[in-house]
C-alpha positions in Angstrom: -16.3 -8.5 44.3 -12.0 -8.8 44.4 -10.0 -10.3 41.9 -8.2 -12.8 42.4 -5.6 -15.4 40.3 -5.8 -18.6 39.1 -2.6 -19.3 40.3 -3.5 -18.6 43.8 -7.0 -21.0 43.1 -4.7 -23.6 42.4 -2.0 -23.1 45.8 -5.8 -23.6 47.6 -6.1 -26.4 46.1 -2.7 -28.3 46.3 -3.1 -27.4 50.1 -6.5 -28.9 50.4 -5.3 -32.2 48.4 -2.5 -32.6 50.6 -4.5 -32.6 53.6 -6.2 -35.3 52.7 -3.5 -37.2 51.8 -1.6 -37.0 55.2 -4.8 -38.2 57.0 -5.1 -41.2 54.8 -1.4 -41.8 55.4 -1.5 -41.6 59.1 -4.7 -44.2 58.8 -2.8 -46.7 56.9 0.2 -46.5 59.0 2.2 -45.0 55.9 4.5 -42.1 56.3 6.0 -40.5 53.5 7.1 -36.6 54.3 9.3 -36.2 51.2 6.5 -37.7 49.0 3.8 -35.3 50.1 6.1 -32.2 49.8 6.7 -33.5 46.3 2.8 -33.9 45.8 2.0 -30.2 47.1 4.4 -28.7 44.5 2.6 -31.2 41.9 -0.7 -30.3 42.6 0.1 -26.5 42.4 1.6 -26.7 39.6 -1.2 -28.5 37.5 -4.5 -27.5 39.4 -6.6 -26.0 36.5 -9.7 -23.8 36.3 -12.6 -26.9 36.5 -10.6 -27.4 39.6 -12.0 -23.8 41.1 -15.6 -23.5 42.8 -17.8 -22.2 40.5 -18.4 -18.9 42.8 -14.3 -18.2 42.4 -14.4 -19.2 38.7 -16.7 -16.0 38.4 -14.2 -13.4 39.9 -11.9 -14.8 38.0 -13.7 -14.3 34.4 -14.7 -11.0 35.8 -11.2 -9.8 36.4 -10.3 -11.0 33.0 -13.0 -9.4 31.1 -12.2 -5.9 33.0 -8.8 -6.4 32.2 -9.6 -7.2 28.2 -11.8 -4.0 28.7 -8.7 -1.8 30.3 -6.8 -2.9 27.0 -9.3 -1.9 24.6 -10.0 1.3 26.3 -6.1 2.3 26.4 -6.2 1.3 22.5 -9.6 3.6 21.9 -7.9 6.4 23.7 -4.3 6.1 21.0 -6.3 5.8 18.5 -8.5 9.0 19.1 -5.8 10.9 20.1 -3.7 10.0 16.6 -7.1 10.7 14.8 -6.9 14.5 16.5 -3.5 14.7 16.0 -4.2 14.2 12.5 -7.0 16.6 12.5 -5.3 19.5 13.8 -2.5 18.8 11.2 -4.7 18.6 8.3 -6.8 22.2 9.9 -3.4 23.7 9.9 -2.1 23.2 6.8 -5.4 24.9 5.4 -5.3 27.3 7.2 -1.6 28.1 6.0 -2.8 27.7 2.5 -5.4 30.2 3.1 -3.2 32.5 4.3 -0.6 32.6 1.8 -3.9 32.7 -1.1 -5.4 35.8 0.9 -1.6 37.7 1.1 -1.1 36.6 -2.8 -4.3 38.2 -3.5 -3.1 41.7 -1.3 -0.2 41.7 -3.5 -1.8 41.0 -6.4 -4.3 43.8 -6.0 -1.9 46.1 -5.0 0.6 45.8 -7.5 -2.5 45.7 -10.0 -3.0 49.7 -8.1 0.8 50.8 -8.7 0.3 50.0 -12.3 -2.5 51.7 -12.8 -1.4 54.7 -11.0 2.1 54.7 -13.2 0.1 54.3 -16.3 -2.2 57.1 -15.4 0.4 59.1 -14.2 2.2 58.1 -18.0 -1.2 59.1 -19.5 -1.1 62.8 -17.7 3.0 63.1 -18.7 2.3 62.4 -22.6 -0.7 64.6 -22.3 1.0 67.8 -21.2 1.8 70.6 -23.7 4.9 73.0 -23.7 5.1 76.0 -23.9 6.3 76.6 -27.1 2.9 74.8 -28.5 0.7 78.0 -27.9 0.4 80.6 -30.3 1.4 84.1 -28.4 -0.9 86.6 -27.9 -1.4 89.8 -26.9 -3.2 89.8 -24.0 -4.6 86.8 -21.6 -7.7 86.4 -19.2 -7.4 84.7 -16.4 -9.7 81.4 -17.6 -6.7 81.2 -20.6 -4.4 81.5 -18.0 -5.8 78.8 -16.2 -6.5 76.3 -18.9 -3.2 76.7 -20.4 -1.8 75.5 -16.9 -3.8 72.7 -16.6 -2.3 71.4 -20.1 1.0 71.9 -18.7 0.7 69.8 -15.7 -0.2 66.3 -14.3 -3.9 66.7 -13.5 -3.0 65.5 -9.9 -0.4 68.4 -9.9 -3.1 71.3 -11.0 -4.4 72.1 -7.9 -1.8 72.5 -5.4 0.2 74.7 -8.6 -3.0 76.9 -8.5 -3.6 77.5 -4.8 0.0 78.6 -4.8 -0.9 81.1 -7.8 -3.9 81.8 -6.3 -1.6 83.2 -3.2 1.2 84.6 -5.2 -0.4 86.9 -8.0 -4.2 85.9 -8.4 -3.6 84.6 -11.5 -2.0 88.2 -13.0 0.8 87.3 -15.1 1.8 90.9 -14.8 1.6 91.2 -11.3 4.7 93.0 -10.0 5.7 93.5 -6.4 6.8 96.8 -5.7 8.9 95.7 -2.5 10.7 92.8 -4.0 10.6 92.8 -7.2 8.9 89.6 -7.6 7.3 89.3 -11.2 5.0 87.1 -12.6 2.2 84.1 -11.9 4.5 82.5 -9.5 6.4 85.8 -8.4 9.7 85.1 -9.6 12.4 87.1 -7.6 14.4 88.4 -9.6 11.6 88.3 -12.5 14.5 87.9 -15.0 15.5 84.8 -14.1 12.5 83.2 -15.9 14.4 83.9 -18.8 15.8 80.7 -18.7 12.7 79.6 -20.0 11.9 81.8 -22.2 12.8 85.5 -23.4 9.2 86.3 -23.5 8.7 85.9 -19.6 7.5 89.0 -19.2 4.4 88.5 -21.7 4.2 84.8 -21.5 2.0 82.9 -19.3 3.0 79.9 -20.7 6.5 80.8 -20.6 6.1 82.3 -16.7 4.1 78.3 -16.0 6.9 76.6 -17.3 9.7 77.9 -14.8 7.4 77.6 -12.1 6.8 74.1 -12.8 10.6 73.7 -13.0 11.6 75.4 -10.1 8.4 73.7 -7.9 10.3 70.0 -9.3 13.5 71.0 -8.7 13.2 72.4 -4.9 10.2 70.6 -3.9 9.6 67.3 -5.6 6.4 68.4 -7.3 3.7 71.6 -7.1 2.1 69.6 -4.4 5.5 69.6 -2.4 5.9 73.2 -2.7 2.4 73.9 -1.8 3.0 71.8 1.6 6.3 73.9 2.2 4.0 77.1 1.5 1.1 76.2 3.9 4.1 76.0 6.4 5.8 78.8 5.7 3.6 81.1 3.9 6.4 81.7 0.9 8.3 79.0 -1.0 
């Protein structure tokens, strides 16, 4: 079915009327040009609806109900998209709050790490003895060797400072090379120069310990930097 206006309905109309009305003028003898022109534009201009057939009144309705329909659709389909619009808005904000909660709680938990490792490491620096705390003796096994250098050190330090003994002089604080001259635990070269930490270096493990620790900080960082240099080099 087309569409059509009821505007163009009433131009049908007009016509029709006027028809009629320049038979009937012709009949009566009457001739009046200008006053039919002026009806025509009348009649188009006030034909309404109830004028149409009932058939065209139908299209008419029709295309006014698909057009009212058009409207509504066009405002269903802003709406919607606003409401999605909105949606995604709303989705991302969460999911920017989320975010920032998930790297708070990284940072969180790893600062909460660093302080623990700084207050263990603390804990292992306030627990380590000098040198000058054990009584001297006159001779020293191996295992008293051993412990003494585990009170000396970080605990986290002990076992790179003991491979690199382990290497050096097997845990012999008189071990002497014959080549060199190296002396001590940590072979020492000169020997005398662990006097600096003590003038009973030669006798001493604690004393012999203590300049090894120093010297491993100084040159390498830690005992665990100078066993890394050693494993490279095989000497340090």
């Amino acid at each position: 079915m087309s569409r059509i206006s009821v505007r163009g309905f009433a131009v049908a109309s007009a016509t029709a009327v006027t028809t009629v009305g320049a038979v009937v003028g012709v009949a009566s003898g009457n001739a009046a040009q200008a006053s039919d022109d002026n009806f025509e534009a009348t009649a188009a201009d006030t034909t309404l609806l109830a004028d149409i057939p009932a058939g065209q009144q139908a299209q008419v309705q029709v295309s006014s109900l698909s057009e009212q329909a058009d409207v509504q659709a066009a405002a269903a389909d802003s709406a919607a998209k606003k409401s999605a619009e909105e949606a995604a808005r709303i989705r991302a904000a969460k999911d920017a709050e989320a975010k920032k909660k998930a790297a708070d709680k990284v940072a969180a938990e790893e600062k909460a790490e660093k302080e623990r490792k700084e207050a263990e490491e603390r804990a292992n620096r306030s627990a380590v003895r000098d040198a000058s705390t054990f009584a001297a003796q006159g001779s020293y096994s191996i295992a008293e060797v051993k412990a003494m250098a585990r009170q000396m050190m970080p605990s986290d330090q002990f076992s790179c400072f003991s491979n690199i003994v382990d290497h050096e002089s097997g845990w012999n604080y008189r071990a002497t090379n014959p080549s060199s001259g190296a002396y001590g635990l940590v072979q020492a070269l000169p020997g005398y120069k662990m006097a600096s930490a003590g003038a009973d270096w030669q006798t001493n493990p604690a004393t012999q310990i203590k300049w090894g620790l120093n010297y491993m900080d100084s040159r390498y960082g830690s005992p665990c930097g100078a066993w890394s240099f050693w494993q490279a080099n095989r000497w340090y």
